[in-house]
C-alpha positions as CSV (number, residue, x, y, z in Angstrom):
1,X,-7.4,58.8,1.3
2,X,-8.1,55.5,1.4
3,X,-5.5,54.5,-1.3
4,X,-2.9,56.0,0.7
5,X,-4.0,54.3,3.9
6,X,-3.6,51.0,1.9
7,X,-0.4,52.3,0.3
8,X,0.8,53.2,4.2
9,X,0.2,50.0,5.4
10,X,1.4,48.0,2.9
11,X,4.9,49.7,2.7
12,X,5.0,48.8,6.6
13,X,4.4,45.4,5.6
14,X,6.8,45.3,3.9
15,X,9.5,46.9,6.4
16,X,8.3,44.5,8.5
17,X,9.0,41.7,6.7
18,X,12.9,42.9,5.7
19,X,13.0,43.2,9.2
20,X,12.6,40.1,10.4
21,X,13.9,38.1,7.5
22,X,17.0,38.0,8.7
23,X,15.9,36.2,12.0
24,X,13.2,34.2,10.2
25,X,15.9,32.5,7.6
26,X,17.6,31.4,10.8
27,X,15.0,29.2,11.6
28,X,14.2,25.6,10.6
29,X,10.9,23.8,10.4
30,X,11.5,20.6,11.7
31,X,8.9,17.6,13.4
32,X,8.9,15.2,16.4
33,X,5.8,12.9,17.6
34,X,3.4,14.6,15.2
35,X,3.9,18.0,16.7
36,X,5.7,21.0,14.3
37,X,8.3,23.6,16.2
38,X,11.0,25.9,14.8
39,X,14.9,25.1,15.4
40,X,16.9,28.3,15.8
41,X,20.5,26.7,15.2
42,X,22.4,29.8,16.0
43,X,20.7,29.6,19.8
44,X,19.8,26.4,19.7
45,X,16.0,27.5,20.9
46,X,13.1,25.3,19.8
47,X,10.0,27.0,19.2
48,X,6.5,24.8,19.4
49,X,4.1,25.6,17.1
50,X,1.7,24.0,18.6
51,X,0.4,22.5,15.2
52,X,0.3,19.1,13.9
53,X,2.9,18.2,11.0
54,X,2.4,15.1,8.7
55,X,5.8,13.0,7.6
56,X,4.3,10.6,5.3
57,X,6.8,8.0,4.0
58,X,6.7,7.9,0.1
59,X,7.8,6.6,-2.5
60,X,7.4,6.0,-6.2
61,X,4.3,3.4,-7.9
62,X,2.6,3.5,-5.0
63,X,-0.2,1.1,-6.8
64,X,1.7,-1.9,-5.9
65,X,0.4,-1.5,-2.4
66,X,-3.2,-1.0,-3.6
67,X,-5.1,-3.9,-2.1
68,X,-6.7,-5.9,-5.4
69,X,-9.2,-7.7,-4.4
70,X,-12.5,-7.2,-2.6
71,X,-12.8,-10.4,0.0
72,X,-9.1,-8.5,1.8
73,X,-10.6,-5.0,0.5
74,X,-13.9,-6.7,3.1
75,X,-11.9,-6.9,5.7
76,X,-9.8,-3.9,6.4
77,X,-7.4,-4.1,3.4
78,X,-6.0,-7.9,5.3
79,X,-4.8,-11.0,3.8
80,X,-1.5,-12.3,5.2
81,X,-3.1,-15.0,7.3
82,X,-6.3,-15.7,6.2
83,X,-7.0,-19.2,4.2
84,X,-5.8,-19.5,0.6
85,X,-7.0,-18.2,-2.4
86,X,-5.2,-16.7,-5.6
87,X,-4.8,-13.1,-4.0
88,X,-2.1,-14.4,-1.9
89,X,-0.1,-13.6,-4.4
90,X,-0.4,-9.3,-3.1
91,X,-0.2,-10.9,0.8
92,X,1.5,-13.8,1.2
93,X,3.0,-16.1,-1.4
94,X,3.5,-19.1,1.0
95,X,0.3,-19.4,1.7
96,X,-0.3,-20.9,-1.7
97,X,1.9,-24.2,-0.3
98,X,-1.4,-24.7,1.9
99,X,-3.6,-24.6,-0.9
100,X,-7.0,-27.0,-1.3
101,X,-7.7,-27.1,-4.8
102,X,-5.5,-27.7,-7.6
103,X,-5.9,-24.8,-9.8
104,X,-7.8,-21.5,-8.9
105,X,-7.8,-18.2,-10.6
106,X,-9.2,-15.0,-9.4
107,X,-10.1,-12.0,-11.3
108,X,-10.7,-8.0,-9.6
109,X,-11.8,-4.9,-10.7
110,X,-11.7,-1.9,-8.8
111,X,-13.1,1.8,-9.8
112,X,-10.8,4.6,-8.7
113,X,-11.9,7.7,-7.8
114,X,-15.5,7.4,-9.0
115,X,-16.7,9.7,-6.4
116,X,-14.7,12.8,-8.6
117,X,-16.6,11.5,-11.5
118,X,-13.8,10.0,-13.4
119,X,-14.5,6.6,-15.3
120,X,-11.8,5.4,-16.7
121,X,-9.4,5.2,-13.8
122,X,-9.5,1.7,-12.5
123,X,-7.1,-1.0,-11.2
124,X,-7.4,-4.7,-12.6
125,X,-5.8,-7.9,-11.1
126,X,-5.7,-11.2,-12.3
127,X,-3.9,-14.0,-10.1
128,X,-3.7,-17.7,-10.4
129,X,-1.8,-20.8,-8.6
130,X,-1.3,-24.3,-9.6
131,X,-0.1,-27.3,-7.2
132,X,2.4,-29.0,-8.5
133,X,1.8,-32.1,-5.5
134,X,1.3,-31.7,-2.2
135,X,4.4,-29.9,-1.3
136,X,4.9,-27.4,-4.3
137,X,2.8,-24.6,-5.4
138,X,3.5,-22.1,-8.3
139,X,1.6,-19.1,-8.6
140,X,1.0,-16.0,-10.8
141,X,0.0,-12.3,-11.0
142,X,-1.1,-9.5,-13.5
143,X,-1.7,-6.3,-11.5
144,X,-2.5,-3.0,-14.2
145,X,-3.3,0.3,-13.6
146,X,-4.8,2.6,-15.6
147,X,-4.7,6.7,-14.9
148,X,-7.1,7.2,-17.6
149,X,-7.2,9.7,-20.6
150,X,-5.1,13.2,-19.0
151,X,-4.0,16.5,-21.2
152,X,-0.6,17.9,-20.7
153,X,0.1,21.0,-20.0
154,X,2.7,23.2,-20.3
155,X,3.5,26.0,-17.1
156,X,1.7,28.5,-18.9
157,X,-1.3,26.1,-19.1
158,X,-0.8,25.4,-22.5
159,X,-2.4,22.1,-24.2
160,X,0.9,19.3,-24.6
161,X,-1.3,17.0,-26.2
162,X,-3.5,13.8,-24.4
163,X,-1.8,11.0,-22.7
164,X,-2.8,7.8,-20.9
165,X,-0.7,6.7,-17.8
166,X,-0.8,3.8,-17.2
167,X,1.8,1.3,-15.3
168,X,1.8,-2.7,-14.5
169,X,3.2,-5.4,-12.6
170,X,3.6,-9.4,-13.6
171,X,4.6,-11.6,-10.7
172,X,5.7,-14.8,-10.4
173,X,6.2,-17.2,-7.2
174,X,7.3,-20.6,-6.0
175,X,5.5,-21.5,-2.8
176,X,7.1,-24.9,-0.7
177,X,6.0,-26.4,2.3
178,X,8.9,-27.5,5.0
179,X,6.4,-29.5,7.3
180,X,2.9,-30.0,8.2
181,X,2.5,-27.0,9.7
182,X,5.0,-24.7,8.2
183,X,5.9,-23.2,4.5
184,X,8.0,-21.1,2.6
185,X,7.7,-19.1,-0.6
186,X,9.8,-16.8,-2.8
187,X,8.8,-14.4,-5.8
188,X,9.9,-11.9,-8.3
189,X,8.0,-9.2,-10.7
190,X,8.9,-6.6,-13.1
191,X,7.3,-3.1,-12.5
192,X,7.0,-0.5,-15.8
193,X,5.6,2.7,-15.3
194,X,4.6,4.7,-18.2
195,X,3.1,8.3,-16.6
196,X,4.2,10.9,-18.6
197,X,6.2,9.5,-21.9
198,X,7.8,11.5,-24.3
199,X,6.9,14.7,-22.6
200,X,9.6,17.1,-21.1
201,X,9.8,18.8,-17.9
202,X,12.5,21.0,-17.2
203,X,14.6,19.6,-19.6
204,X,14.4,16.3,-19.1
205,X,12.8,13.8,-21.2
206,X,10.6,11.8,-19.6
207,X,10.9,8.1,-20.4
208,X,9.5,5.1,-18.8
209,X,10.3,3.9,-15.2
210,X,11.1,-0.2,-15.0
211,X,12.5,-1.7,-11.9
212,X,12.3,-5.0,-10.3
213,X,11.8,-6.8,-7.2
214,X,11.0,-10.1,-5.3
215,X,9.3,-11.2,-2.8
216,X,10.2,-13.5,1.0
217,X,7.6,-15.3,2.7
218,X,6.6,-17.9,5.4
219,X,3.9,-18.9,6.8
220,X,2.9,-20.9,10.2
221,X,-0.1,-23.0,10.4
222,X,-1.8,-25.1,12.9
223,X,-5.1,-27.0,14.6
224,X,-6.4,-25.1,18.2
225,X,-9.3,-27.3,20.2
226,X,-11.0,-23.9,21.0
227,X,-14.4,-25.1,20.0
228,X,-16.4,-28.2,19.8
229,X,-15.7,-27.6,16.3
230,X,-12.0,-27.1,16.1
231,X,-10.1,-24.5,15.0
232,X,-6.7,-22.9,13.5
233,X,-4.0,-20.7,13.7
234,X,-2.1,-18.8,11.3
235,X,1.0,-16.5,11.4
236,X,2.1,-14.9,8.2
237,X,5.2,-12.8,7.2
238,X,5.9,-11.4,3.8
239,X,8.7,-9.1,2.7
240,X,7.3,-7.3,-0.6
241,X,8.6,-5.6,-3.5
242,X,12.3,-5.4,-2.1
243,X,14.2,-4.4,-5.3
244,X,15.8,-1.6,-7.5
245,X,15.0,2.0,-7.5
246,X,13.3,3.7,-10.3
247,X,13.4,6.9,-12.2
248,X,11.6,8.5,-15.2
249,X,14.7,10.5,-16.6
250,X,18.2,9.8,-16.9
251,X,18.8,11.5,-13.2
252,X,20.5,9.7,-10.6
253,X,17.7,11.2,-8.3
254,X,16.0,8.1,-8.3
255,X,12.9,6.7,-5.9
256,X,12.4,3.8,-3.8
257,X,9.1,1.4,-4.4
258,X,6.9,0.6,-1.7
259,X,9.1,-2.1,0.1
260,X,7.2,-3.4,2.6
261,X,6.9,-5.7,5.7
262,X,4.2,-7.6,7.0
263,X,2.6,-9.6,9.4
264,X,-0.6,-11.3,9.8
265,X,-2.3,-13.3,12.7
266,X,-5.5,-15.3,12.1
267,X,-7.8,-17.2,13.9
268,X,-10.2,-19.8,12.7
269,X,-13.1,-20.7,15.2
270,X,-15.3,-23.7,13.3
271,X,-19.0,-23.5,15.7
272,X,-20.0,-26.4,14.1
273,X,-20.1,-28.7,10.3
274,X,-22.2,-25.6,9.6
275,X,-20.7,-21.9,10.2
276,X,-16.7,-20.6,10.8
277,X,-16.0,-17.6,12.3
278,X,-12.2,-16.1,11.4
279,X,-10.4,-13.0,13.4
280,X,-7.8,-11.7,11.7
281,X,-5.0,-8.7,11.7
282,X,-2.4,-7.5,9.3
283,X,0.3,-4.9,11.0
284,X,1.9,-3.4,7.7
285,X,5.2,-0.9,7.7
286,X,7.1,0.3,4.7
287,X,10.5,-0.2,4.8
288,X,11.1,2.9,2.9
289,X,13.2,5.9,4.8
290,X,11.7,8.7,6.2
291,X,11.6,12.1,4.3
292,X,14.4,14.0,6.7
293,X,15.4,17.3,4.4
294,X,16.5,19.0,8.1
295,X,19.6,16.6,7.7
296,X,20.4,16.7,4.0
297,X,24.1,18.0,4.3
298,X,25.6,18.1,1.2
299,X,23.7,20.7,-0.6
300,X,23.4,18.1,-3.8
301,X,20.1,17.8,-5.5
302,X,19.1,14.6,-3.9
303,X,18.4,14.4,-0.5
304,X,20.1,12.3,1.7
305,X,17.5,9.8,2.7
306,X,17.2,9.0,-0.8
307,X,20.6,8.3,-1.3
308,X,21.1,4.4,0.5
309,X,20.9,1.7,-1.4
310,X,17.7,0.1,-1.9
311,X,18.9,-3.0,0.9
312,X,20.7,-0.2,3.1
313,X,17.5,1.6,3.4
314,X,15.5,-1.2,4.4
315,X,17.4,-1.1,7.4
316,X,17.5,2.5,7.6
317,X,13.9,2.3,7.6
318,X,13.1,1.3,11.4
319,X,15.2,3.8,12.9
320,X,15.2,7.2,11.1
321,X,12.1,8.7,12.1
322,X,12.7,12.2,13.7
323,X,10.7,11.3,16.4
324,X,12.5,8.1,17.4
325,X,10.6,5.1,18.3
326,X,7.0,6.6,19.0
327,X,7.6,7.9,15.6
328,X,8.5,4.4,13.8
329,X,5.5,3.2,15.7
330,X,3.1,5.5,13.9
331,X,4.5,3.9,10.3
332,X,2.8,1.0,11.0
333,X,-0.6,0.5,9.6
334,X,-3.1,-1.6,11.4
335,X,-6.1,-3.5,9.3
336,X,-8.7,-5.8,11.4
337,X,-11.3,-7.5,9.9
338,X,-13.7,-11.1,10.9
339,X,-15.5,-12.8,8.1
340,X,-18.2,-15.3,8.6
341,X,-19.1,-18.5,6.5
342,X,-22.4,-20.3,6.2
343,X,-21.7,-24.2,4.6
344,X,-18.8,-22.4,3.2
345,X,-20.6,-21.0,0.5
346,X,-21.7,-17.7,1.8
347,X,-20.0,-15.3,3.8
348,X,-20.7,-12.3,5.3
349,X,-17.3,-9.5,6.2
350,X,-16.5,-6.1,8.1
351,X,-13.2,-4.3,8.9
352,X,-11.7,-1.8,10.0
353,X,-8.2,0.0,9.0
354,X,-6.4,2.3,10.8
355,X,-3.1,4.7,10.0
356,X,-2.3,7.6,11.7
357,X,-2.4,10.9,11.4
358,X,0.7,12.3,10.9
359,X,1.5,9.6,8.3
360,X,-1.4,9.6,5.8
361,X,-4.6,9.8,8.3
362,X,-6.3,6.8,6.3
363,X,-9.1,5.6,8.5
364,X,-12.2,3.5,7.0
365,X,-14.9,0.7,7.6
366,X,-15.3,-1.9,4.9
367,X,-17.9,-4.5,4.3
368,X,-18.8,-7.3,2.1
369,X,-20.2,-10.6,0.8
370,X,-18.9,-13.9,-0.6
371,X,-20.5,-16.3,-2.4
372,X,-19.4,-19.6,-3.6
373,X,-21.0,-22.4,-6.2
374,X,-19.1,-25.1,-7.3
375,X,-16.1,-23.9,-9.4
376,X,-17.6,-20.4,-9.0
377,X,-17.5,-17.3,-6.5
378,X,-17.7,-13.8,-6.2
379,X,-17.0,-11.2,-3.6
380,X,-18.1,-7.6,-3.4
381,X,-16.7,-4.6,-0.7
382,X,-17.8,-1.6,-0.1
383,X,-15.7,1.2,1.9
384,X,-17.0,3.9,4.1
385,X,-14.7,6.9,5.1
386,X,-14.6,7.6,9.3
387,X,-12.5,11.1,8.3
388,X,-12.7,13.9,6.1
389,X,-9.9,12.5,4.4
390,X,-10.8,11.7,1.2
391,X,-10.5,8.2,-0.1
392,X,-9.9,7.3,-4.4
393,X,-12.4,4.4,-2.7
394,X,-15.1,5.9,-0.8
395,X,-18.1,5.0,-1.4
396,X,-17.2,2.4,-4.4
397,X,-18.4,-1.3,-4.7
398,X,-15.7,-3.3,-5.9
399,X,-15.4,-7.0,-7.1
400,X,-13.7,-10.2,-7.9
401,X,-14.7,-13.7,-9.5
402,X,-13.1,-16.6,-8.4
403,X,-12.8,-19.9,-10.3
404,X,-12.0,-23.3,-9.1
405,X,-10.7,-25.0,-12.4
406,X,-9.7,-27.8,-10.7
407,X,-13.6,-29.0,-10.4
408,X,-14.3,-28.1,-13.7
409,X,-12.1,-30.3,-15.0
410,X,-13.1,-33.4,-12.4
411,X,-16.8,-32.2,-13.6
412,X,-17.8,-31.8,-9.8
């Protein structure tokens, strides 16, 4: 009896579903302000679901925007306007035009995803810049990522053999200063990503992705009497990674990398000879288009948004979201952080970063120290989740050494 209650009830199921199959293929998932509702466009009725719907905006070697090193890591994942050191390589190129000491070099290393268990997943940067005179900086960047030891498998689960992603980035940049106050940088890299060589998915063999890119920056500096000790303002801007698409077969479906824009405010308050307090925000947005498969028209295996040209779709980028500008808005990810200096050889920083929701719901604390002794310094950060969300980072000290080669060779 009760297998044929089961069999009953299942076989009206399953009417039910023929049933309505018909009017359910009519209707179209779509998105707007965070909120999910179904698009009938035979009555043109639109349904609210009445649940939230994330529209992240993606793209392809996505560790370019990692943050590398731990003082910015400190400090809410910010850097475009804070005082110079190698790392503004990742933020801000032009800062290196305001640069103090003649030749610096900075080294990171940052676990990934130790909290899964996984040791050998890690990103390491290694940055440098060297003043040519007072005017003219030069700088340079290794950025490398490693995915760590991973077994193919077939779709049956079958073993493909072992494999060890891993991808890269070297940068290089030319930093000027047009005034006092005021200076300019450009920069370019070549990107190789090697996730899945040799290996063949559906046919394709995959090979490894190379693109390029460069990098636009400027950056705004001047004195404020805000305090008996003085003070100083920055504004930063820096176009990153704007360059070629990349792919991993010989498709013409090919992906954007993680073109971004940003800008940075600081302030420097100096309390006395003694101790500097610095506020400081970075307001970041990819200028990548939005993921909008309720318009791809053409019934091709690329979607539309995919299809503009890498400069087409920067500009594409701040008006495409499906829900209009209070959409856009919610692209924009929002990192604050202060830092505090003692003689300017110890600091003490917090931060906080902030995305939305509906675009990738990242939302952490972060906190560090800095220490500096002649030529040498070191900075550690630490990150603490405020969502369920999980984090590759949470809960994982990072570091980075700094060197100031410049007094080693004046023997300071």
């Amino acid at each position: 009896m009760v297998i044929k209650a089961l069999l009953r009830q299942l076989t009206l199921l399953t009417i039910a579903l023929l049933v309505n199959a018909p009017l359910q293929a009519q209707l179209i998932p779509k998105c707007r302000d965070g909120r999910g509702y179904s698009f009938n466009p035979v009555t043109g009725q639109e349904i609210p679901t009445g649940e939230r719907c994330a529209n992240s905006v993606t793209s392809a070697v996505p560790f370019l925007r990692i943050v590398p090193d731990a003082r910015g890591g400190a400090m809410g994942d910010v850097g475009i306007a804070t005082s110079t050191d190698p790392n503004g390589m990742h933020y801000n190129q032009s800062k290196l035009a305001f640069a103090e000491k003649n030749l610096a070099i900075s080294a990171t290393y940052t676990p990934w995803m130790r909290n899964l268990g996984l040791q050998d997943v890690y990103l390491a940067y290694l940055a440098l810049y060297k003043r040519l005179d007072g005017l003219q900086t030069i700088g340079a960047s290794l950025r490398y990522f490693s995915l760590g030891d991973i077994e193919f498998t077939d779709e049956n689960g079958n073993s493909l053999g072992q494999g060890r992603p891993n991808e890269f980035e070297v940068a290089l940049a030319y930093a000027r200063k047009l005034s006092k106050k005021f200076s300019a940088a450009v920069g370019a890299k070549f990107i190789y990503s090697n996730l899945a060589t040799g290996r063949i998915v559906e046919g394709n063999e995959i090979r490894p992705g190379i693109a390029g890119g460069a990098d636009l920056s400027l950056t705004y500096r001047t004195p404020m009497k805000i305090s008996r000790g003085g003070g100083e303002f920055t504004f930063g801007a820096a176009i990153t990674n704007l360059g070629s698409k990349i792919t991993y077969t010989r498709s013409a479906n090919r992906d954007y990398i993680p073109t971004n824009l940003g800008i940075g405010f600081a302030w420097k308050f100096n309390l006395d000879a003694h101790n500097s307090l610095t506020f400081t925000t970075d307001l970041n947005k990819l200028l990548v288009p939005t993921p909008r498969p309720d318009l791809d028209e053409d019934g091709d295996t690329i979607p539309d948004y995919k299809q503009y040209s890498p400069i087409r779709g920067v500009f594409v980028s701040f008006s495409d979201a499906p829900g209009g500008l209070s959409e856009e808005l919610k692209e924009i990810n929002i990192g604050t952080g202060v830092e505090y200096w003692y003689d300017n050889q110890f600091a003490v920083r917090a931060g906080y970063f902030f995305e939305h929701y509906s675009k990738g719901n990242r939302k952490y604390f972060s906190v560090g120290l800095g220490i500096k002794y002649n030529l040498f310094g070191i900075n550690l950060s630490y990150l603490v989740p405020t969502t369920n969300q999980r984090n590759p980072l949470d809960n994982t000290l990072r570091f980075s050494l700094l060197f100031d080669m410049a007094a080693l060779e004046s023997g300071e």
